[in-house]
C-alpha positions as CSV (number, residue, x, y, z in Angstrom):
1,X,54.7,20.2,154.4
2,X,57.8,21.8,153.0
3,X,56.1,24.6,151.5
4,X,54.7,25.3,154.8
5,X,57.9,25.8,155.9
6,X,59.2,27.8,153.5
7,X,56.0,29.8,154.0
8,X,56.7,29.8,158.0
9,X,60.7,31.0,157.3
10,X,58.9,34.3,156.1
11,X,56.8,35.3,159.5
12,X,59.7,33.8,161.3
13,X,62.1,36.2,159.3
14,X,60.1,39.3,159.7
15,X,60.2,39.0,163.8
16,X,63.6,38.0,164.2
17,X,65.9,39.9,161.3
18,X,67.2,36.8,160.2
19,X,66.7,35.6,156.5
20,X,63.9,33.8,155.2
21,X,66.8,30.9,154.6
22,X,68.2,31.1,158.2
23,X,65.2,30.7,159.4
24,X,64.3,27.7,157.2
25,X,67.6,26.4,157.9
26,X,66.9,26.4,162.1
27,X,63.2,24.8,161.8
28,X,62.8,22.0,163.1
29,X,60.1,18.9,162.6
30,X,60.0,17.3,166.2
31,X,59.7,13.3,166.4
32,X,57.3,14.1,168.6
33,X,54.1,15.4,167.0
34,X,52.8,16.3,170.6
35,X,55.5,19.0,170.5
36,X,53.9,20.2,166.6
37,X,54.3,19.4,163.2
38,X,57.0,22.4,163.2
39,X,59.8,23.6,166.2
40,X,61.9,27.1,166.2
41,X,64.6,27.3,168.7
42,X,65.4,30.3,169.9
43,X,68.9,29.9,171.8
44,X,70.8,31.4,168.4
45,X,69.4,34.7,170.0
46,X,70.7,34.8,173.3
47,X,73.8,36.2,173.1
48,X,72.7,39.0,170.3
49,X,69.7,40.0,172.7
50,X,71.3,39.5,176.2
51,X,68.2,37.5,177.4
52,X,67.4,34.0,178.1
53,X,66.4,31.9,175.0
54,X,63.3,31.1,177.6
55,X,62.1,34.9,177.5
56,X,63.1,35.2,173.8
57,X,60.8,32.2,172.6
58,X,58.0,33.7,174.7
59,X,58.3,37.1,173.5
60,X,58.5,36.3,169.6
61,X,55.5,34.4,170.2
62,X,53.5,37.3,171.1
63,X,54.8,39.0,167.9
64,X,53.3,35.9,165.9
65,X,50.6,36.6,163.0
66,X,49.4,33.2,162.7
67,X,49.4,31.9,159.0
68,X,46.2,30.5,157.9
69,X,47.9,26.9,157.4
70,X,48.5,27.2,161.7
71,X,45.9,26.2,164.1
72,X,47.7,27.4,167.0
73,X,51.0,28.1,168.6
74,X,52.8,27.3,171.6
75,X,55.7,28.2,173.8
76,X,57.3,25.6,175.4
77,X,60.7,26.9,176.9
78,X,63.1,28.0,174.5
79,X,61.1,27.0,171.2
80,X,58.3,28.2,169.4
81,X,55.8,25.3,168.5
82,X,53.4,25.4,165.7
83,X,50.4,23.1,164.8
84,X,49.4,22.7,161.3
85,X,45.5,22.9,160.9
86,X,44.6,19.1,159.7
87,X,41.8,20.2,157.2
88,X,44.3,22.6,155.1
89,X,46.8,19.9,154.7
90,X,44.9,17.1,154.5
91,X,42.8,18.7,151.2
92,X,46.2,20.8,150.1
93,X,47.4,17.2,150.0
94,X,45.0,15.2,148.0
95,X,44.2,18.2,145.8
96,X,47.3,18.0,144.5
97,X,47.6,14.1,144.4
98,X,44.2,13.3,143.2
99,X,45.4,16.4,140.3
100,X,48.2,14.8,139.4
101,X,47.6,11.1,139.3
102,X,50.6,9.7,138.1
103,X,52.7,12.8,137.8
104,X,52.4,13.1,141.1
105,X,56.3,13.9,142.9
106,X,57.3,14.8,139.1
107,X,58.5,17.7,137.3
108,X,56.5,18.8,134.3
109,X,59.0,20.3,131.9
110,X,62.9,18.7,131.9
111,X,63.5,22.4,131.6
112,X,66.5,22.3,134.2
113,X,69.2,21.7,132.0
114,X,71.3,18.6,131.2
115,X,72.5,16.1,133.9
116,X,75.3,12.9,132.5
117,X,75.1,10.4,134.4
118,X,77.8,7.0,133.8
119,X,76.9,4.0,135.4
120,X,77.1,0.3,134.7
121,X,80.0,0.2,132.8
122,X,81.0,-3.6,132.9
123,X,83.9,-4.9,131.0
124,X,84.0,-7.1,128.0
125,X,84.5,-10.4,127.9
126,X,83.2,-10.7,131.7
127,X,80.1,-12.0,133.3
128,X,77.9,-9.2,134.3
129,X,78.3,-10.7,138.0
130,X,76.4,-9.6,141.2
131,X,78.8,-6.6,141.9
132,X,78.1,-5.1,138.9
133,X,74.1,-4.6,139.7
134,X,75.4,-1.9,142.7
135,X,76.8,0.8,139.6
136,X,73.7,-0.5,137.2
137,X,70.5,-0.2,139.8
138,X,71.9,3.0,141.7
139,X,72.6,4.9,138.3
140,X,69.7,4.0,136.7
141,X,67.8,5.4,140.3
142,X,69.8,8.7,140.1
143,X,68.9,9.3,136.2
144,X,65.3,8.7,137.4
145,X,65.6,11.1,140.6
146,X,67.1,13.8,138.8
147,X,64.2,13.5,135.8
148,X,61.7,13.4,138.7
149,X,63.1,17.2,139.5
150,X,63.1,18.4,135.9
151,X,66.2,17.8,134.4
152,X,67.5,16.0,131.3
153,X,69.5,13.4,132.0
154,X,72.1,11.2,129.7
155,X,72.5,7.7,130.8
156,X,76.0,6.6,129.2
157,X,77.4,2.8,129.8
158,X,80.8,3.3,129.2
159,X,82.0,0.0,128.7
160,X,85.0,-1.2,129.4
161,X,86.0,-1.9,125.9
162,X,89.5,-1.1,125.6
163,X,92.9,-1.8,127.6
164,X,95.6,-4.8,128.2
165,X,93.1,-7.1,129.4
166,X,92.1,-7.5,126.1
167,X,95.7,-8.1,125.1
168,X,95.5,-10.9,128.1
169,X,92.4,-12.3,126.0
170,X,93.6,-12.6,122.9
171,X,96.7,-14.4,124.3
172,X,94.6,-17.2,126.1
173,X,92.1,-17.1,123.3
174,X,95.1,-18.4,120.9
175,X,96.5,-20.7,123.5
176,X,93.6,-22.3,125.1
177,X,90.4,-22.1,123.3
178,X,88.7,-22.2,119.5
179,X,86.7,-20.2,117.6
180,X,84.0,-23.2,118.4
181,X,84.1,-22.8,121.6
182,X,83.4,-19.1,121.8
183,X,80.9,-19.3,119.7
184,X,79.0,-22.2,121.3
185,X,79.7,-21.3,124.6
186,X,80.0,-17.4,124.5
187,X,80.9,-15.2,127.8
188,X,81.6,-18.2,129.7
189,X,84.6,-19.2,127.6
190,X,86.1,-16.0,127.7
191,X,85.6,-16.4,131.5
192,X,87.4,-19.5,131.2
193,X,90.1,-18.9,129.6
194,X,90.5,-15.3,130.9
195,X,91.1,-17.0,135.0
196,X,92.9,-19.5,132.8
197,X,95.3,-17.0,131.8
198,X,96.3,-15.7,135.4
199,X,96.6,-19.1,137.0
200,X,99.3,-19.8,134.2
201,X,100.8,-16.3,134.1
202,X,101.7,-16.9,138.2
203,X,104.1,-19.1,137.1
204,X,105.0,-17.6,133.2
205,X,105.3,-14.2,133.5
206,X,106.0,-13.6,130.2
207,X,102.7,-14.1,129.3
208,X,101.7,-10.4,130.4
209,X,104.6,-9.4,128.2
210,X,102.6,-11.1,125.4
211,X,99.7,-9.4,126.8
212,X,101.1,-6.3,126.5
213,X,102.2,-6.7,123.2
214,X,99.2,-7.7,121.6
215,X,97.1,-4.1,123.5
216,X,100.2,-2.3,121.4
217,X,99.5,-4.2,118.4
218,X,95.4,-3.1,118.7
219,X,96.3,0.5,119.7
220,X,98.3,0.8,116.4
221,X,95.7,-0.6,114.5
222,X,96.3,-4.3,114.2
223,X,93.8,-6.2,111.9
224,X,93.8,-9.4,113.4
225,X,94.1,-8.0,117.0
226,X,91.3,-5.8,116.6
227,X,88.8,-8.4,114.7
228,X,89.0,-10.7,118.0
229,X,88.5,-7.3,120.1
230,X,85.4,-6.6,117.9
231,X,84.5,-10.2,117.7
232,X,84.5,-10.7,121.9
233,X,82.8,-7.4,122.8
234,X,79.9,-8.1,120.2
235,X,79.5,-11.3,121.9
236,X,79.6,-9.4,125.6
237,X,76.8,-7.0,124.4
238,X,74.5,-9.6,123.6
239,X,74.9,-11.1,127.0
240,X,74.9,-8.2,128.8
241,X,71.5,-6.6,126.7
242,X,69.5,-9.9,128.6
243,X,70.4,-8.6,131.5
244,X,69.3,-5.0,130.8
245,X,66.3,-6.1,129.8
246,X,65.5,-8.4,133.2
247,X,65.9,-5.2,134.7
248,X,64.3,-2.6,132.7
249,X,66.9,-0.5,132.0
250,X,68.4,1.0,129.1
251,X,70.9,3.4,128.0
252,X,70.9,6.9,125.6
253,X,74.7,6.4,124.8
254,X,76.9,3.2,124.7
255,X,80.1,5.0,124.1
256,X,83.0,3.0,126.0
257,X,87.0,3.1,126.3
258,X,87.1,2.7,123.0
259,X,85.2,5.6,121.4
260,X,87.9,7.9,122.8
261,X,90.7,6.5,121.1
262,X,90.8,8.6,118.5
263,X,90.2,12.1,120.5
264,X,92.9,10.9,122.8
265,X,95.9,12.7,121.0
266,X,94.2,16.2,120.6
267,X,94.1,16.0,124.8
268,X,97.2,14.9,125.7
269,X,99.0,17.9,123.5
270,X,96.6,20.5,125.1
271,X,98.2,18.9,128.8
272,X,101.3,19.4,126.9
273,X,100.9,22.7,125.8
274,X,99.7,23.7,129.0
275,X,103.0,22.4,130.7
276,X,101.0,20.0,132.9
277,X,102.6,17.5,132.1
278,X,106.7,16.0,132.8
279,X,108.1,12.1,132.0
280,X,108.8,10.4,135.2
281,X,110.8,6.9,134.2
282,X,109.5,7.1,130.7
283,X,105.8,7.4,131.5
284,X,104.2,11.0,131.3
285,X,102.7,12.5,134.5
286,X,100.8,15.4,135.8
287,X,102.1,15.6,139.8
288,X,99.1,16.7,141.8
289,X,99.1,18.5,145.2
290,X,98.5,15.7,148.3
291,X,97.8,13.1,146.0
292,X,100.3,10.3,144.1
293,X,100.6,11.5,140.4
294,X,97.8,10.8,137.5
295,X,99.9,8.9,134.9
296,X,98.5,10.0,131.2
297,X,100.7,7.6,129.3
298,X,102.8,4.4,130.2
299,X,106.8,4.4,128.7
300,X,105.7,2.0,125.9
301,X,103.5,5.4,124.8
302,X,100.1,3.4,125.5
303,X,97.0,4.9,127.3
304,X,95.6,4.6,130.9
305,X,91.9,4.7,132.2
306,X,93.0,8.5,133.7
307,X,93.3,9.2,129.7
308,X,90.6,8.0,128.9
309,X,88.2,9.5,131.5
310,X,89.6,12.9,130.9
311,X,89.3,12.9,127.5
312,X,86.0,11.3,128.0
313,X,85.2,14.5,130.5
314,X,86.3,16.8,127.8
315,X,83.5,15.2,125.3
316,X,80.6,15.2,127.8
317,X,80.7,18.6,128.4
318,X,81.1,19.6,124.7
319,X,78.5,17.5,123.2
320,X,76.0,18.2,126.3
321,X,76.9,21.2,128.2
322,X,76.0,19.2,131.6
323,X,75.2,20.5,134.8
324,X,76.5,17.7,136.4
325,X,78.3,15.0,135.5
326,X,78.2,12.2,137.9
327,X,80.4,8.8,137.9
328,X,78.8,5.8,139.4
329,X,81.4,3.5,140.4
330,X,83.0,1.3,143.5
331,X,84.5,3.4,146.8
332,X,88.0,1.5,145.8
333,X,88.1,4.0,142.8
334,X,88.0,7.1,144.8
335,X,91.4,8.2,144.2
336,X,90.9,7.9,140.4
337,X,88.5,10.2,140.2
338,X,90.1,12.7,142.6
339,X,92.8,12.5,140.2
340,X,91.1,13.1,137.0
341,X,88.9,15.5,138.9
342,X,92.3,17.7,139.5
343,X,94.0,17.4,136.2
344,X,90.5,19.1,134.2
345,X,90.5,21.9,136.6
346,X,94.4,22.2,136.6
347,X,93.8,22.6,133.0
348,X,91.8,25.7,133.9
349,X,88.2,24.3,133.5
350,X,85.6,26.0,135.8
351,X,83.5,23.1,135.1
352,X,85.5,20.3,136.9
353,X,83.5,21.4,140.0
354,X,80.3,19.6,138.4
355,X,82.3,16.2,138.1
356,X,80.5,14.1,140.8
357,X,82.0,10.6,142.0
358,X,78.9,8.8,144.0
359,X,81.0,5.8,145.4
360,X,79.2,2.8,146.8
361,X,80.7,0.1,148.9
362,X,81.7,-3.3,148.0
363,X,79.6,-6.4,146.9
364,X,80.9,-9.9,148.8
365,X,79.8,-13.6,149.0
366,X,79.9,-15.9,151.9
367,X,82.0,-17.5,150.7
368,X,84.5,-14.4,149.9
369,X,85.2,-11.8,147.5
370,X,84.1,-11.3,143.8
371,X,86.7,-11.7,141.4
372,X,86.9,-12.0,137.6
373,X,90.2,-13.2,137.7
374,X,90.1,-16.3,140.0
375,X,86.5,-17.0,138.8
376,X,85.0,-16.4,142.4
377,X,81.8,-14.5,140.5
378,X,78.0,-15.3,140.8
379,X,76.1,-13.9,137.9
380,X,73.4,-11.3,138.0
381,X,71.8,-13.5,135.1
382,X,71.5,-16.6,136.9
383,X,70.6,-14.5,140.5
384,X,67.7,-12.6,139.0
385,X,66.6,-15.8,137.4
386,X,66.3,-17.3,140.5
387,X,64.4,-14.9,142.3
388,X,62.0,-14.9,139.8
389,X,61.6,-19.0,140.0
390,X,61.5,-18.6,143.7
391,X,58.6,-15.7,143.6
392,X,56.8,-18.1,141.8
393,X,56.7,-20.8,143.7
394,X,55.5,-18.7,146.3
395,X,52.5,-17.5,144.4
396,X,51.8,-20.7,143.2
397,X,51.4,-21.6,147.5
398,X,49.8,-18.2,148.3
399,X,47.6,-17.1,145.2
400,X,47.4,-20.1,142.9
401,X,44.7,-18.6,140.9
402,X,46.6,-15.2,140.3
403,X,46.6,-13.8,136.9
404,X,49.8,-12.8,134.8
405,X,51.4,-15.2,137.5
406,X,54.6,-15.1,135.4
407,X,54.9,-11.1,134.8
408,X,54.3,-10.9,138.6
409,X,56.9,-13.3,139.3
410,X,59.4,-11.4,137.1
411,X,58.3,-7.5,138.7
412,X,58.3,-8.9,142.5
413,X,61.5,-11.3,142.5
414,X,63.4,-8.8,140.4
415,X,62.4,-6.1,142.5
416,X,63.1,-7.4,145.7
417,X,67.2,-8.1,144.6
418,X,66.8,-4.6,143.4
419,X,65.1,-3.4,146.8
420,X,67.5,-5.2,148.8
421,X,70.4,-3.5,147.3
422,X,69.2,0.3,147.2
423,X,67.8,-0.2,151.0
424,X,70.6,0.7,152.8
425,X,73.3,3.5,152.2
426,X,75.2,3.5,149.2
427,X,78.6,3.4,151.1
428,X,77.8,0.2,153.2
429,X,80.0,-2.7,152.0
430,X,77.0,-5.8,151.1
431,X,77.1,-9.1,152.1
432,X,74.9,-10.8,149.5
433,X,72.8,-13.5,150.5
434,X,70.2,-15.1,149.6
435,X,68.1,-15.9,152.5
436,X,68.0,-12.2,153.4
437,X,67.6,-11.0,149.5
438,X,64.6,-13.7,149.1
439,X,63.0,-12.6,152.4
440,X,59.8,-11.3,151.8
441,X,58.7,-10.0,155.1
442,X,59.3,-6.6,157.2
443,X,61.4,-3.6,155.3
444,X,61.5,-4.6,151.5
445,X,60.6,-4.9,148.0
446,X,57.7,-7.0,148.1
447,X,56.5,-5.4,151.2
448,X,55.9,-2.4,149.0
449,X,54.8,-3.8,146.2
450,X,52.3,-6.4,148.3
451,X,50.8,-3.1,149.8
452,X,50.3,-1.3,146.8
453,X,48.5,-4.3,145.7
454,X,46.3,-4.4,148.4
455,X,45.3,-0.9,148.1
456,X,44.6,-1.3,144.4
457,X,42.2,-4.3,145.7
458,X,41.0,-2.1,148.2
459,X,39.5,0.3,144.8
460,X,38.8,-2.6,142.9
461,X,36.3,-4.0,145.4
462,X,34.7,-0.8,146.3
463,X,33.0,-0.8,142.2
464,X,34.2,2.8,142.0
465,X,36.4,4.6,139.6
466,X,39.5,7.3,140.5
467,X,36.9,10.0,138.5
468,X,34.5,9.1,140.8
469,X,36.5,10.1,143.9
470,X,36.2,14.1,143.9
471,X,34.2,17.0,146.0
472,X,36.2,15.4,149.2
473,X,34.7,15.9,152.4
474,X,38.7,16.2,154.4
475,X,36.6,17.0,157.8
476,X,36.0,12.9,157.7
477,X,39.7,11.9,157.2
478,X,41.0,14.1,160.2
479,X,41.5,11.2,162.8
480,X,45.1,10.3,163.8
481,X,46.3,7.7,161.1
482,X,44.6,9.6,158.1
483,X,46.6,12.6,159.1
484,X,49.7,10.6,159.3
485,X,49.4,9.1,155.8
486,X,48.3,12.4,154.0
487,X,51.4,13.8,155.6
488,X,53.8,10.9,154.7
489,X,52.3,11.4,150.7
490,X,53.0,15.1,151.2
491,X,56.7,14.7,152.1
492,X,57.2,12.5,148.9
493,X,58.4,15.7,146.9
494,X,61.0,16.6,149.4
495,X,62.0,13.2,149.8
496,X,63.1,13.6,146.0
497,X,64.9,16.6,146.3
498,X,66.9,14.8,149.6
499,X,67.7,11.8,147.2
500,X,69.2,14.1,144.9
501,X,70.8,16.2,147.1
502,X,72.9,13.1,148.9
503,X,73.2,11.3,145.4
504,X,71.4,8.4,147.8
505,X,68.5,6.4,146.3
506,X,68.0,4.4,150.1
507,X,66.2,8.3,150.8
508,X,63.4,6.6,148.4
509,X,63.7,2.8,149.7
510,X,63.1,4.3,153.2
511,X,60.6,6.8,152.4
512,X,58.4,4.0,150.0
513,X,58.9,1.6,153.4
514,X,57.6,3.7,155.7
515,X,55.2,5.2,153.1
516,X,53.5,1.2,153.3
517,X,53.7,1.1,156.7
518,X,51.6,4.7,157.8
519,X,48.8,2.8,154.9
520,X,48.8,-0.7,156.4
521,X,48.4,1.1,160.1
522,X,45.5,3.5,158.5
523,X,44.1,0.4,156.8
524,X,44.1,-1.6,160.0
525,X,42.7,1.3,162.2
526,X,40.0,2.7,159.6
527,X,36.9,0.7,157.2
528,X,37.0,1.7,154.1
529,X,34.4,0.3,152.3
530,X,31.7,1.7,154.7
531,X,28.2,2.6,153.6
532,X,28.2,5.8,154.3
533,X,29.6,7.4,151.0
534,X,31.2,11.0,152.0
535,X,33.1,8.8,154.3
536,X,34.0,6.3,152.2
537,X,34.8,8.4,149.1
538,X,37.2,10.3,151.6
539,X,39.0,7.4,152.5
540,X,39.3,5.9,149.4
541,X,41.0,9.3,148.2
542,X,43.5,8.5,151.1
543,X,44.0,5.2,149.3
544,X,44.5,6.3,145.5
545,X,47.0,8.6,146.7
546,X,49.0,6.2,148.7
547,X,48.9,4.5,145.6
548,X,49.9,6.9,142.8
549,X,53.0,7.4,145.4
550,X,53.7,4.3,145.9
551,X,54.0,3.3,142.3
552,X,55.7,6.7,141.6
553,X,58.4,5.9,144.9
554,X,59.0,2.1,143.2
555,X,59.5,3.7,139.7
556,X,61.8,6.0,140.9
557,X,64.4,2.7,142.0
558,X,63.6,0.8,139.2
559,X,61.1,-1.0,140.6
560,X,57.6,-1.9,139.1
561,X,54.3,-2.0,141.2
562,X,51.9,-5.1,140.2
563,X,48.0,-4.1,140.7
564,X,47.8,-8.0,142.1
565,X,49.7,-10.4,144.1
């Protein structure tokens, strides 16, 4: 449907003297299809023409020469109706679908240039917790959203490997655990100790003196300090690379913090050199205009995250030449980025325009907020785990003779946590919850999946294979709910471009729910598996292409699509 109205923006533009993109820009798809499939308001006119958008809309109309994708057109007051013919959409549709197959929505050639996109990005030494899945689930979405439309995309984790909290770690590693008790009881030790370490520092604040000196000691190159830094992040890795692999999702660079030390130097004499920079109470600054200052370097001459990330931005866009690069992190980091953002293009880089921060809102429990430091954490390991036992037992009551009942178990209850959290807007603070995460009914994960399922059972049953279904007869599939459906598929591609467009993956939860719901209502309204076979090799057409973009909407967040449930 959107190249129809790109196609429509043209004979629009020729009768009016507007461009082909103002007139894109002012069409308008009504909610109700009664009123067309496309709407062109005319009041924009009034003033330019001295008459009454009424006479205007009724007058253009005239001048109409009806595309051959039009059936008819209508005035109705001051807008300009148009009715798509069913036939040409319905076969422009499935021709392209059933050509497709599992390309279907997807760019051919990554010929687009490349896109970076950082997301994940947990610490060492701490539990990949449930508000780390938000920066983990959405990234890995965008990467996949922005492939879909032909670019190459970088996934980089950078880990946060480096800083005084690993100076606060060594501390409570030498004064309240073992080298046994790592080992035996990995991330969970460090966890302990770690909350350990800022229940007694309340009351001995010397300890983050000794904290502080031990970061000094690895940033100058400490042996011992930087064995137990090497030592706790190549135990964090291994916990977090379970994770990654519950959820499908890996990275092309694992470059954290600590990768930049080195190229840190060479940065912070170019802000020098530049006369960016000024000492402000023995730190070094760069004031910024309507913002607090970025600090580059604290008095003791040790780095912050601002000098990390520049340096970091610096790197990107010499190794990749990126045409974006986007950060995935919490809203509560906003001003960081703005910061950073302004000190690369106060350094006189065009490029900082293409830094994108996609902020997403906070991650709570009932019983309050997530924090490392007080221990308040429930972890992603131990939630995904759960879904998947719960999932189970549910086939085990619902479809007890399923096959692959475990790898169904694992794609449904992971996808639903993964649904649930890409549903809504990005920005909207979550409550987590597991009676709403584990519900399996009305707008989420398994909904999809479950119908996707039953459409694949719908081709099983009829004994015929996707070849089979060509030389479609589209005058059969014409009736209100077919028309619906074909047009939902046919949106899928814009859909895409909208999810990139708003950095928001919920475009694609929508669009897959709604996607479900237009084949359950056609699926409930129409027989299928009829005996008539032009009818019933149309319909079925209707039902492999609600599943290639079904599958294809799921893939897109992460999400796999089981042929049974």
């Amino acid at each position: 449907m959107e190249d129809y109205k790109m196609q429509l923006a043209a004979v629009l533009a020729k009768i009016t003297g507007i461009s082909a993109v103002e007139a894109e820009e002012l069409i308008e798809v009504p909610s109700n299809r009664d009123m067309g499939d496309f709407a062109f308001p005319c009041f924009r006119f009034a003033k330019i023409l001295k008459k009454s958008p009424n006479v205007i809309a009724s007058e253009l109309t005239e001048k109409i020469v009806k595309p051959q994708f039009i059936e008819r057109v209508e005035n109705v007051n001051a807008y300009i109706n148009f009715y798509v013919d069913k036939t040409v959409v319905v076969q422009a549709v499935l021709d392209k679908v059933l050509a497709e197959k599992d390309g279907y929505g997807f760019a051919a050639k990554k010929d687009k240039g490349n896109i970076v996109i950082d997301y994940s990005s947990p610490n060492i030494a701490k539990p990949f917790h449930i508000g780390h899945l938000r920066s983990t689930v959405i990234g890995n979405s965008l990467y996949r959203i922005f492939e879909a439309l032909g670019y190459n995309c970088i996934g980089i984790n950078h880990l946060g490997d480096w800083g005084t909290q690993f100076g606060k770690l060594i501390v409570a590693y030498e004064k309240y655990s073992t080298k046994e008790d790592v080992e035996q009881k990995g991330i969970q030790e460090l966890l302990r100790i770690y909350v350990k370490f800022h229940d007694e520092a309340k009351s001995d604040p010397s300890l983050e003196d000794l904290a502080r000196e031990n970061f000094t000691k690895m940033e100058q190159g400490d042996a011992n300090a930087l064995a137990l830094w090497r030592w706790f992040k190549e135990i964090s890795l291994k916990e977090f690379e379970r994770v990654y692999k519950m959820l499908d999702i890996s990275f092309d660079s694992l470059n954290g913090e600590a990768f930049y030390n080195d190229k840190m130097d060479k940065v912070i004499k170019e802000l020098d050199d530049k006369k960016l920079t000024k000492i402000s109470e023995g730190a070094k600054i760069i004031e910024l205009d309507n913002m607090s200052p970025c600090l580059i370097t604290k008095k003791d001459g040790s780095s912050l995250y601002a000098t990390r990330d520049i340096t970091a931005a610096l790197y990107r866009k010499e190794t990749y030449d990126f045409k974006k690069c986007i950060y995935v992190t919490a809203l509560a980091q906003n001003l960081h980025f703005s910061q950073f953002f302004k000190v690369i293009e106060k350094m006189g880089y065009a490029w900082s325009v293409d830094l994108v921060h996609v902020p997403f809102g906070m991650v709570s429990m009932e019983t309050g907020s997530l924090s490392t430091r007080s221990g308040n954490v429930l972890l992603l390991e131990e939630i995904l785990a759960e879904a998947v036992k719960k999932t189970k037992e549910i086939i085990e009551e619902k479809n007890p003779n399923l096959e692959n009942k475990e790898e169904v178990a694992q794609d449904v209850g992971i996808g639903a946590i993964i649904f649930d959290d890409m549903y809504n807007t990005i920005i909207k603070d979550i409550q987590f919850s597991w009676e709403k995460v584990l519900n399996f009914d009305g707008e989420t994960g398994p909904y999809v999946q479950y119908t996707y399922a039953r459409a694949n059972s719908v081709l099983r049953k009829s004994g015929m294979a996707i070849s089979d279904i060509e030389n479609i007869c589209v005058d059969l599939i014409i009736d209100e709910q077919s028309v619906a459906l074909v047009k939902q598929i046919g949106a899928f591609n814009s859909m895409i471009t909208e999810a990139a467009e708003k950095y928001e993956p919920s475009v694609i939860a929508r669009y897959a729910v709604n996607l479900a719901k237009c084949f359950n209502k056609f699926y409930h309204d129409n027989s299928i598996l009829v005996d008539d076979m032009k009818l019933k090799k149309a319909r079925l057409a209707l039902v492999v292409s609600t599943m290639y973009t079904i599958k294809n909407a799921l893939w897109l967040l992460g999400i796999k699509a089981p042929k049974q449930m």
